[in-house]
Each structure stands twice: as C-alpha cells, then as structure tokens.
C-alpha positions in Angstrom: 17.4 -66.8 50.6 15.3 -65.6 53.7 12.8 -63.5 53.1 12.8 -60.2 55.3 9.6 -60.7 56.6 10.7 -64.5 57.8 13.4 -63.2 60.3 11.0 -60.4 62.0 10.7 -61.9 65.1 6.8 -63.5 65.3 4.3 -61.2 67.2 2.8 -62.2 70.3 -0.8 -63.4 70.5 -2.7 -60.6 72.6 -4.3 -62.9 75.3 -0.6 -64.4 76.0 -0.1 -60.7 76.8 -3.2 -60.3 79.0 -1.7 -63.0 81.0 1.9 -62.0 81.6 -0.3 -59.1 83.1 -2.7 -61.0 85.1 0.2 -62.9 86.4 2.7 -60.1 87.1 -0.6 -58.7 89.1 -1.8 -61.5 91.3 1.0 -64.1 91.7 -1.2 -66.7 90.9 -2.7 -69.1 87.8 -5.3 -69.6 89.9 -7.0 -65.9 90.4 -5.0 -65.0 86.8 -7.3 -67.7 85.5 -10.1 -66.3 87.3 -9.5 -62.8 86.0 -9.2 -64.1 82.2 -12.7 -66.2 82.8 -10.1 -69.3 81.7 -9.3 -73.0 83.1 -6.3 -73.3 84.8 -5.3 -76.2 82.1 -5.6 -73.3 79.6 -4.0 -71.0 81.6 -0.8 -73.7 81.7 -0.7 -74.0 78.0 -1.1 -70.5 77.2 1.7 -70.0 79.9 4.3 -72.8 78.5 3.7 -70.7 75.1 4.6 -67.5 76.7 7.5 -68.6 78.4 8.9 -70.4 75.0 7.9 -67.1 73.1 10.3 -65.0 75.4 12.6 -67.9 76.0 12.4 -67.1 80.0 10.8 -69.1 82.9 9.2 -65.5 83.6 7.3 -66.9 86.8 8.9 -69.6 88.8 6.7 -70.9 92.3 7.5 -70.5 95.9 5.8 -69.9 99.1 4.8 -66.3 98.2 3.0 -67.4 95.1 4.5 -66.6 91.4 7.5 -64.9 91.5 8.7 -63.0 88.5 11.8 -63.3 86.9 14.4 -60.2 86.8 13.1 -61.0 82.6 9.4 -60.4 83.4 9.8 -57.6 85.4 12.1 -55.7 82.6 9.1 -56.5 80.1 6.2 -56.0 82.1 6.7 -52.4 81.5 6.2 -52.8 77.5 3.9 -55.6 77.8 1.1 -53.0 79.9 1.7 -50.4 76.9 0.8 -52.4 74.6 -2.2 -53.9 75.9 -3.4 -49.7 76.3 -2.1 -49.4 72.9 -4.4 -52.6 71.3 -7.3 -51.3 73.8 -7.4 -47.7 72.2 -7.5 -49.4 68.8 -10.6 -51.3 69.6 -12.3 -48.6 71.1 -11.0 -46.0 67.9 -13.9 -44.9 66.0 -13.6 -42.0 64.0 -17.1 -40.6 64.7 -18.8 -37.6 61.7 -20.0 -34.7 63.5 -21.9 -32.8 60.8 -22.3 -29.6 63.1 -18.5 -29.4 62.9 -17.4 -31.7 60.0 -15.4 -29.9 57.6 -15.4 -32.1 54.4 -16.3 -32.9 50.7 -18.7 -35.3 49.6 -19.3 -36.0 45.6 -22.5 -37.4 44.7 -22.8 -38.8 41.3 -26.4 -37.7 39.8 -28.3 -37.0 36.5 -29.2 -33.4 35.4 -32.7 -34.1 36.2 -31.6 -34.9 39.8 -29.8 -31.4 40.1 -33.4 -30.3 39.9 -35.5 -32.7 41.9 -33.0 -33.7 44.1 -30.2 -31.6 45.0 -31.7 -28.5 46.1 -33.3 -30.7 49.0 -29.6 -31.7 50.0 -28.0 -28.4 49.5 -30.6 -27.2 52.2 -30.7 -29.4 54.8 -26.5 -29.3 54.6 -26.9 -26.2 54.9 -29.2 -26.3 57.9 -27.4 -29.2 60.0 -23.7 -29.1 58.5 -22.7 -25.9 57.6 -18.8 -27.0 57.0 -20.2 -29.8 54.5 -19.3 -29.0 50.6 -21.4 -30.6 48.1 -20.0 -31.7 44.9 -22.0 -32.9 42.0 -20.9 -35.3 39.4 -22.2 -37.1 36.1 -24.0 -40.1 36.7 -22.6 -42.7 34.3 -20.5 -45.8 33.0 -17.3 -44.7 35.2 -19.7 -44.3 38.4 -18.9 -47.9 39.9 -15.1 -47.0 39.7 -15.6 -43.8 41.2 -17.1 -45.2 44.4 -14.9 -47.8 44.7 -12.2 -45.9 44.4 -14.1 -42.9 46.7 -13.9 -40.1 43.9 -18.1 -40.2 44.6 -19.1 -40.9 48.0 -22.6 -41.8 46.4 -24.5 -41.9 43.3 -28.3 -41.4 43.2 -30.3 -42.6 40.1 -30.6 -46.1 38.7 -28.4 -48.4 37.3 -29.3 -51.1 35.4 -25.8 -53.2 36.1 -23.3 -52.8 38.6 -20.2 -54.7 39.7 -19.9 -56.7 43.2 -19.2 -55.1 46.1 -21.8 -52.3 45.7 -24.5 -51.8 47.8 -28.0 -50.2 47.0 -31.0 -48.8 48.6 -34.4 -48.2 46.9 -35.5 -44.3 47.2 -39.1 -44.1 45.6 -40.6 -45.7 42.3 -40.7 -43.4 39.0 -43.7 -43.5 36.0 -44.0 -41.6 33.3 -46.2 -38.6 32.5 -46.2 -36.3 29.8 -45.7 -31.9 30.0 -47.5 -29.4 28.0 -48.5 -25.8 27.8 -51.0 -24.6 29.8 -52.6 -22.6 26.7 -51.9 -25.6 24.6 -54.7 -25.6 21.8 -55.1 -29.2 22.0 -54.9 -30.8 24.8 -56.2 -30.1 28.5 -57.0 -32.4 30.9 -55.3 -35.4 29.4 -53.5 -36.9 26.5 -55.1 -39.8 24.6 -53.1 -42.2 22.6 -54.2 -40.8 19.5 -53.1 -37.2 20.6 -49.7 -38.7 21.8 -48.9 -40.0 18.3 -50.6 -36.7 16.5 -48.6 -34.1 18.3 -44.8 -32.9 18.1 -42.5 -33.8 20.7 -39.4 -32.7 22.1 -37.3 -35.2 23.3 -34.7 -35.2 26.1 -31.3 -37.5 25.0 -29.4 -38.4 28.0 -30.1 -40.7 30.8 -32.0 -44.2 31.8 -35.0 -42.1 30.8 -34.0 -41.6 27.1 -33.3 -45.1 26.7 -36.9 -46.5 28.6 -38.5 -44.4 26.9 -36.9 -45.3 23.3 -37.0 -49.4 23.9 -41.3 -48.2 25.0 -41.3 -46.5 21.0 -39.8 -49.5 19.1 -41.2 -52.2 20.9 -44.8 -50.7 20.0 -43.4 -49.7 16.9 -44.8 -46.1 17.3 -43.2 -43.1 15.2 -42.9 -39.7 16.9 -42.7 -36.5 15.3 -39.9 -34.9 16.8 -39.2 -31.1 16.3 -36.7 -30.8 19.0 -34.1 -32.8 20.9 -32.0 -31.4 23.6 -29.3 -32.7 26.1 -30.7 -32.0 29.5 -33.1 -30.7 31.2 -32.2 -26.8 30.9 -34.2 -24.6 28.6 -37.3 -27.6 28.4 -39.8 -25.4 30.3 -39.4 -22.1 28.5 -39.6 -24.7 25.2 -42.7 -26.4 26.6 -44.3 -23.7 28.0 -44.1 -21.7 25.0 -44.9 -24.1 22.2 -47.4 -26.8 21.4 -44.3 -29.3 21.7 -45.1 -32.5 24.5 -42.4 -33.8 26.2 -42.5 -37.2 28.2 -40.4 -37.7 30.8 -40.3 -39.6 34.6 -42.6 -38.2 36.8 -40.5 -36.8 39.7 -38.7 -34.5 37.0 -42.0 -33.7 35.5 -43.8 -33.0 38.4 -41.1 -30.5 39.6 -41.0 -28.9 36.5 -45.0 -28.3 36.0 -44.9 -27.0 39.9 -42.2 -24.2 39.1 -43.1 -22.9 35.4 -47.1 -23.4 35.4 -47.4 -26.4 33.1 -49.9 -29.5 32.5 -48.5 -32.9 33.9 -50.4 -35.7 32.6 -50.3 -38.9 32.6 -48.4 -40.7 29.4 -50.9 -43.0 27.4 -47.8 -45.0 26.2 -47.0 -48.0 28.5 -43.1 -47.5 29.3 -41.5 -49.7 32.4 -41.4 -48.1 35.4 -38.0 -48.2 37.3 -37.3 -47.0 40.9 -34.4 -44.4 42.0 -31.4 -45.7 44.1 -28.3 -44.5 46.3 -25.6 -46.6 45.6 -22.6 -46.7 47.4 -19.1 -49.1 47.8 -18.7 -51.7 50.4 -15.7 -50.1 50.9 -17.2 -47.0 52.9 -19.9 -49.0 54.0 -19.3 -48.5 57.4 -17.6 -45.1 57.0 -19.6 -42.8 59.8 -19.8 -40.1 57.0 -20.8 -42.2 54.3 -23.3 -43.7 56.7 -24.6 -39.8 57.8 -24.7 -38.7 54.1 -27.0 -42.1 53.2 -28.9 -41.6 56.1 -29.9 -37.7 54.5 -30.7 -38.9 51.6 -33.2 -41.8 53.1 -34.7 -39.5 55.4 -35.3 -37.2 52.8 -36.6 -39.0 49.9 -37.3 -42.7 50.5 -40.9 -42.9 50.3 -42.8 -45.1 53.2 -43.6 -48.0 50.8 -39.9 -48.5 50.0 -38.5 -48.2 53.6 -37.1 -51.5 53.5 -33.6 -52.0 51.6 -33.1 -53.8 48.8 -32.3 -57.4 50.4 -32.7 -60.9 49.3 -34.5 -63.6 50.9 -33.4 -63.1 54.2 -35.5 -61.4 56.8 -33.4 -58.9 58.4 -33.8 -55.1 56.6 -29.9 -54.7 56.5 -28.4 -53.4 52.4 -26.6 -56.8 50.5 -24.3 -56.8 48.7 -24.6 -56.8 44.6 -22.8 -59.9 43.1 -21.8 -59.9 39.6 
C-alpha cells in the first residue's frame, strides 16, 4: 500500500529554482551561469534535472538565445513567488524588543534567591521592559523538564546533575559564613571553632545549602545543638537578631541579610565546599532572542569579573556547551 506521503509529488531543490529564473531572465547558460557564480557543465546538469522534474524542455535554443516554452512561461510566475517566499524565511528573525515586549518569563530560583536575586531583576525590568512579567518558580528536581519543556525560561541556582541538552553559565562563587546578633553576649568579631560547636544553631532545611552544609557536619563528625529549624529564609532575621541562635548559611544570602536587619556576618570556622551559582537554560531556546535578552540581564547583573567566561570545555572559544549525560 502507498504511503500518502510517497505519492506527494517531490519538492524541488531551491537552486533548480534560482535557475529557471536566471534563465527565464537572460536567455542564456552562459550569463545564468554567471549570475549563479556556477560552471556551465553545472549549469547543464542542474538544467537536465529541472527539465525532467517538470517533464518539459522549458528552454529550447535558437538565434535569439533560450527561448522558453509556453510551460516555462505559465510557471515562471510561481516559480518567482516562491523564491520571495524561501527568501523572507531566511531573512525571518523574530527579534525581542524589551521596550515593547509584552511577555512572561518563569525563572526557577531558591527562596534565598527571591532575596538576593530577584529584586535586582524585578528592577531593572522594570526600568528597561516595562511590559515584561516575572514569574518565580521552585528551584528543584522537576526543573530540567520545565526548561525543556519551556514552563521556566531559566533557573538560577546550582545543580549538582542535569540531563543533556542543557546549557549553563557560571554567575559568581558562594562560601559560607555564619549570622549572629549584634548584642550577642558571646561572640563579636568572629566565631572560633570551639564557639561554633558551643553555641545553639538554627538551621535552614531546604536547598543545595542544607545538604553542603549537612555532608560538612558528618563528614567531621561534629554534633550541633539545634534549637530551631525552619523551611526558608522568612522569619531567620527577626530569629537571629533576637536570640543568641547562629545560623550558617552561603554568603550572598548572609551578606544580604546582615546589610538589611543589622546583624554580624562572619566567617564559618567549619570547612564546607564551596559551590558557584548558575543560569541554566534548554538548548531548545538557546537561540530564542528572549531567552538570549533575559540571560544576558542576569550576566550583566550578577556574573562577577573572575567568572566572565562560560562554563566550556577544553576548547578555546568562550561560547556555553552543552551538558552531556
């Protein structure tokens, strides 16, 4: 049984158009070779193709040059639209004007990022693309589907594993340091080991933080006496500021936190690994203009001069890769 696809008549090859219109316009293989920067042996082949393509001599020879055929000039018509028509799809680019975009974007994020990060990218939206909605979303293990499938435009964290196809671009590197009252009793200027294992904590559960920081206590088999554990971020500076609890968390988070409620950053005694903050984004949208505006906000905004350069492998040229699995 034939397939419908098999009795669709075969499209033709767009340069075998380019010559029935080179052709039609001069008269000759000679200046229509010219014109299409080809041999004239080329010019015969792609010609005999042509003419068994639309089963017609289409040009026959006489005194006057290349005459066409009552066929070719019933076609020629057609053949000129749609050589505009495959020219205005090279050319289409659907370019993002963010002074008159009106669009979405979802950016998956952490809590902590809603603090250290998000309020720098509501306002310079604001400033330069007024029509632009921001939508934040949980950072997380469906994130990778959700860029693929372009429910997030772009996630901005870290993530240990992701699936191929993903692309990634380092923002700035994150250490620990540890937050306390300014009238705490203790502790002023800095927090010894011994005072880090002496005083009460309150620990923050969610996040690649949570679990650095828990692999940093079991590996140095070090015991903390907690007194409080919350979800986020919300409420920990009222806590902290009002209480003799320490919390240790990364320092972007920590240093935003001390700026705006008045309290002691300093740096953590215990060694925990270091990681650095990301965008991620899907090779799907890679070369999306909007994506590509949106990634270029974030980079201009936080990527710090010593990380300038993506996240590439061995190869010299500061172009994104692409994350294989």
């Amino acid at each position: 049984m034939t397939h419908p696809d098999d009795a669709e008549t075969s499209l033709l090859d767009p340069r075998l158009l380019r010559l029935f219109d080179a052709l039609f316009t001069t008269g000759s293989v000679t200046k229509a070779a010219e014109k299409l920067g080809q041999s004239q042996p080329t010019i015969s082949i792609w010609l005999a193709r042509l003419r068994r393509e639309l089963d017609d001599p289409l040009f026959v020879r006489s005194a006057e040059g290349m005459l066409p055929t009552p066929r070719a000039e019933a076609l020629i018509g057609t053949a000129r639209q749609a050589l505009e028509m495959l020219r205005r799809l090279a050319e289409l680019r659907t370019d993002f004007d963010p002074t008159t975009a009106k669009r979405r974007f979802a950016i998956c994020m952490t809590d902590a990022s809603h603090v250290t990060l998000l309020p720098s990218i509501l306002a310079h939206v604001r400033r330069v693309a007024p029509g632009v909605r921001i939508e934040a979303r949980q950072i997380g293990a469906d994130t990778p589907r959700m860029l693929q499938s372009g429910e997030a435009d772009l996630a901005l964290g870290y993530i240990s594993d992701l699936d191929a196809g993903h692309f990634q671009q380092a923002l700035f590197p994150q250490d620990w340091v540890c937050l306390t009252s300014a009238k705490h009793a203790r502790i002023r200027d800095r927090i010894t080991p011994k005072d880090f294992r002496r005083e009460a904590h309150v620990l923050i559960r969610s996040g690649t933080g949570h679990q650095l920081l828990a692999g940093a206590l079991r590996d140095q088999r070090i015991v903390l006496e907690v007194a409080l554990e919350l979800p986020g971020f919300l409420g920990l500076p009222a806590i902290v500021g009002t209480t003799d609890l320490v919390a240790t968390l990364p320092r972007h988070i920590g240093e935003t936190l001390a700026h705006y409620y008045g309290l002691h950053v300093l740096d953590c005694p215990l060694k925990i690994s270091g990681f650095t903050v990301k965008q991620y984004w899907h090779a799907r949208f890679h070369h999306d203009p909007a994506s590509q505006w949106l990634r270029g906000v974030c980079a201009e905004l936080f990527q710090q001069q010593e990380v300038r350069g993506l996240h590439r492998s061995s190869r010299p040229k500061r172009r994104p890769r692409v994350l294989q699995s």
